[in-house]
N, C-alpha and C positions, 0 to 999 in steps of 0.2 A: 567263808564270808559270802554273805548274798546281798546282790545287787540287784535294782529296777533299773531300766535303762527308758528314758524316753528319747526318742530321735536316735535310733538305733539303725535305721536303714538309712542314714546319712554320712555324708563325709566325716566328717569329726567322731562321729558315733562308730562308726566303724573301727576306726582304729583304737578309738577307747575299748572295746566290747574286746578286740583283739590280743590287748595287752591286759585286760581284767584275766581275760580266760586262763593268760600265758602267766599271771599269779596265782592260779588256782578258785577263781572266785565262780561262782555259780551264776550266772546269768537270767534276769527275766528280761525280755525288750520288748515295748509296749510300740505295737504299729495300728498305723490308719488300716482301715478297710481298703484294698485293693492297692498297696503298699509292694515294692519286689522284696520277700524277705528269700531269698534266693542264699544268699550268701549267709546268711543267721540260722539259717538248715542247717546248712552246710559245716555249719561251725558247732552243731548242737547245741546252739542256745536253744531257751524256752521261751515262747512264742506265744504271746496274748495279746488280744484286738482289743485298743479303746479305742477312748477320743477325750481330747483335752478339755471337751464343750461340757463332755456328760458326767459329770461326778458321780456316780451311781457307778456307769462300767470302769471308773479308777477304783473306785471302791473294789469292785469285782477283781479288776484284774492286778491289785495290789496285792502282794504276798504278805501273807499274817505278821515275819518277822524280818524282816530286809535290816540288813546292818548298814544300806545307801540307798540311795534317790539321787541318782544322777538325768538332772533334767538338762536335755541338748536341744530338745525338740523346740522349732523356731518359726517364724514364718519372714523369709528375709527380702517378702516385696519390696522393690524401691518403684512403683507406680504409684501414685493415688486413688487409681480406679481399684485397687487394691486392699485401702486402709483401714475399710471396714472390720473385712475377714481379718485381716493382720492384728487389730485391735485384741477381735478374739482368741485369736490362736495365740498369742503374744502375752497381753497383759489377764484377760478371763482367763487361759489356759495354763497360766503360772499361777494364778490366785488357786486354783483348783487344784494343780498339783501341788501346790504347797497345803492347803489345808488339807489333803487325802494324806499325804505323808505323816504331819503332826498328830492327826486322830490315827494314825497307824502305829506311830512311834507310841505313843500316849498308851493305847489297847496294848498291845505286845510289853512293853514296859522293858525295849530295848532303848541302847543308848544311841537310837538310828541319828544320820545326819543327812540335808538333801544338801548336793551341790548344783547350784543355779547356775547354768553358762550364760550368763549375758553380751555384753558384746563393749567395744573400747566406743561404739556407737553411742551409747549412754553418758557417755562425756559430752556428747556435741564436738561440735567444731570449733577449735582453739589454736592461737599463734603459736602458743610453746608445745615445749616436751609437756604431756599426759603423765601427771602419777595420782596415785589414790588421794592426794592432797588434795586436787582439781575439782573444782565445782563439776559439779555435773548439770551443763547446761544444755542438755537437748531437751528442749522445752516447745520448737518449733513446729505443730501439727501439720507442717506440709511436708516436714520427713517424716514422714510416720515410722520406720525401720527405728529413726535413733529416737524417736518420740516414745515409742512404746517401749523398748527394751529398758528406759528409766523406769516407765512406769511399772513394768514387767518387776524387777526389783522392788519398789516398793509395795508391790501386793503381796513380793515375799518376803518380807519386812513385817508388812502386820502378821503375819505370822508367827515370826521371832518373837514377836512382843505377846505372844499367845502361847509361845512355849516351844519351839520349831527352834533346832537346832541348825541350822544352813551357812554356809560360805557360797559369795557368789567370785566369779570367776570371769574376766575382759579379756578374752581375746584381740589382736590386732587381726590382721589379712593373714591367715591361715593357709601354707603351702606345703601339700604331699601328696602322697597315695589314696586310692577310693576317692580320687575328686572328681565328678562329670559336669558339676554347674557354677563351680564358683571360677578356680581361675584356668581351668582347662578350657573355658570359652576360648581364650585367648589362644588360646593352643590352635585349639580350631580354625578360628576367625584366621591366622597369623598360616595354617598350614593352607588353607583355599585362597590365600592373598585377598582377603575379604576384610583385615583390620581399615577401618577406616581414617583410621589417624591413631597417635599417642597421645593422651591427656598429660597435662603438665602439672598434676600432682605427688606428691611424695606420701609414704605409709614407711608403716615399722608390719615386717615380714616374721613371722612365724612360724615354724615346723610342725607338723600336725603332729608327729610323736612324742613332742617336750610337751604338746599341749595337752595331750591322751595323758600324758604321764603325771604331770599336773595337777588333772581330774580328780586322780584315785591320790597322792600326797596331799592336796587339798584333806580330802575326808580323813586322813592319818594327824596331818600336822597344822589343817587351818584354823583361824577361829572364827566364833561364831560371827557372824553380823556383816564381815568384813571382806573387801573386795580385793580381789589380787590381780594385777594387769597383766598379761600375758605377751609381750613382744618379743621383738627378735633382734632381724637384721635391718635398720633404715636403708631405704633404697627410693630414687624419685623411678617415674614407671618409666619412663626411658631408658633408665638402666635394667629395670626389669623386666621390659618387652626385649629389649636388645638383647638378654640371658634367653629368650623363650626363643627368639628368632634363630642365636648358634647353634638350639638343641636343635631345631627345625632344618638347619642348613639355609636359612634365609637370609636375605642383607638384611644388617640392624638396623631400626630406624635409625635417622640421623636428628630429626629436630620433634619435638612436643608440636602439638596443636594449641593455638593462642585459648587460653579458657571464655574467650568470648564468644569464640565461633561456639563451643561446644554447648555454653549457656544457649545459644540461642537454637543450636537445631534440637534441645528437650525444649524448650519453650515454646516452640512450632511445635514439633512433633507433639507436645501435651494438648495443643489445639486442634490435633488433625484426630488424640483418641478421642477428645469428648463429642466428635460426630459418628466416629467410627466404633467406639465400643470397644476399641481392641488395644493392647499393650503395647505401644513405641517402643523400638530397640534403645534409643534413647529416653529415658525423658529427664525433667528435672531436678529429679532427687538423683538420680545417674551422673548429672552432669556434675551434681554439687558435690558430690562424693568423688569422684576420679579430678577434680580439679582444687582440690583443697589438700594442704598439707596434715598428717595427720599422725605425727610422730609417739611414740611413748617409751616409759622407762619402766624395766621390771626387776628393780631393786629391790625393794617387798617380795616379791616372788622366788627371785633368786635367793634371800635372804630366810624367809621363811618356808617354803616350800621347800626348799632345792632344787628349783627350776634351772633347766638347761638353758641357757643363750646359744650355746659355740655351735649351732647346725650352719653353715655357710648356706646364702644364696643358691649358692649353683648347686647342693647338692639336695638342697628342698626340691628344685625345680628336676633336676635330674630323677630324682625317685618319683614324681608326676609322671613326668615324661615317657619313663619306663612300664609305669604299670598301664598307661593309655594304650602303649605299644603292643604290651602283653594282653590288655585286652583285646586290642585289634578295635582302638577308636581311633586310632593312628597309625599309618605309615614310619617304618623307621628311618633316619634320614638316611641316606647314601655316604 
């Protein structure tokens, strides 16, 4: 079997490319110019430079018969000073790998399938539990992250209706190994005493291996058109900075941050980049997202997939934990 990989030198990507290899599949992973493809050497993958913008070098660097297209590749600004490029990277750069794949599938006269990662962001923000029933309302252009990941879907959408075989794929808060920017911040921030509060939001927690695993079941057992949410474990982030603080040897926090303070220092801090040019540690799409509950259920997935749920909390965070160590981006505690 042969695979494309987009978003291969990333978290997620990583450990999918991982467990492809460790089934035997042949690997292509398409990286940006000036990208670390360090560890994709290393693993003997095959290594070809696009760009999501340019149809022409997807064209190029698309293999004549790939039996997948697994698109990861994302742009997960939460600035505004951002939403431009996010646009393209996002919603242009899905529309494009989705039409390079279909005139590939089409030419080769393989029964290829592309699987979309979108994100449980594409829902928008909602009181209940998330399932594939749910409206998908991110519809609000000042999130741009959950704004576009919908519309990212619908460009691969027209597609389907053009012949494009795809399942797309929502992940929740994604927790494992090969993580350096999503929730290893925390790691960081939590190991320098530099966290500056806990947000008093809630998420459904997910193991990057069920979700790796997932990917390639998708392409075996999904169907066309259709979206499969990927959760885990629910946890409010209290409980789940107070897991990152034991592995740390830290006092757990003891209380959340009111969500109004946090609204308010992205809503300053959003006023202090538009003289400044530059990205706030907070700002408002930051604040909106760690202070909103953001639950889902992955009954469809479990059901058709044969998605994993049973990875525990603490062993998601423990397998972080470990490889930051081993890479010596962390101190081990005492």
């Amino acid at each position: 079997m042969r695979a494309f990989v987009t978003g291969g030198t990333g978290f997620l990507g990583a450990n999918l490319i991982e467990q492809l290899l460790a089934d035997g599949w042949q690997v292509i992973a398409m990286h940006r110019r000036g990208s670390n493809t360090n560890r994709l050497q290393q693993q003997g993958v095959e290594l070809v430079e696009a760009s999501l913008a340019d149809v022409d070098s997807l064209r190029i660097a698309m293999p004549e018969n790939p039996d997948a297209v697994f698109h990861l590749a994302a742009n997960t600004n939460l600035w505004r000073g951002g939403n431009a490029q996010q646009w393209r990277d996002n919603v242009e750069g899905s529309a494009n790998i989705a039409r390079v794949a279909r005139e590939t599938f089409a030419r080769s006269k393989t029964a290829g399938r592309l699987i979309a990662t979108s994100s449980i962001g594409a829902y928008g923000y909602q009181s209940g539990r998330i399932d594939e029933r749910s409206p998908k309302l991110a519809d609000d252009p000042r999130h741009g992250y959950l704004y576009t990941k919908k519309r990212a879907e619908e460009a691969v959408r027209a597609e389907i209706e053009r012949g494009l075989d795809a399942v797309f794929l929502n992940p929740c808060a994604i927790v494992g190994k090969y993580d350096t920017s999503s929730w290893a911040q925390t790691f960081f921030l939590m190991e320098k005493d530099q966290l500056p509060g806990v947000p008093p939001g809630k998420g459904s927690f997910c193991y990057v291996g069920s979700v790796a695993r997932a990917h390639i079941d998708a392409f075996h057992k999904g169907r066309c058109g259709e979206n499969y949410i990927l959760a885990g474990r629910d946890a409010s982030f209290l409980e789940f900075f107070g897991r990152i603080a034991a592995l740390l040897g830290k006092p757990a926090p003891k209380r959340a941050m009111p969500a109004f303070v946090i609204h308010a220092v992205g809503w300053f801090s959003d006023l202090w980049s538009i003289a400044s040019g530059c990205e706030p540690v907070i700002t408002r799409e930051k604040a909106a997202m760690v202070t909103k509950r953001v639950v889902a259920s992955s009954d469809k997935a479990v059901r058709e997939l044969g998605y994993q749920t049973d990875t525990d909390l603490d062993t998601m965070l423990r397998e972080c934990y470990d490889w930051l160590v081993e890479q010596k981006l962390l101190k081990a505690s005492a």
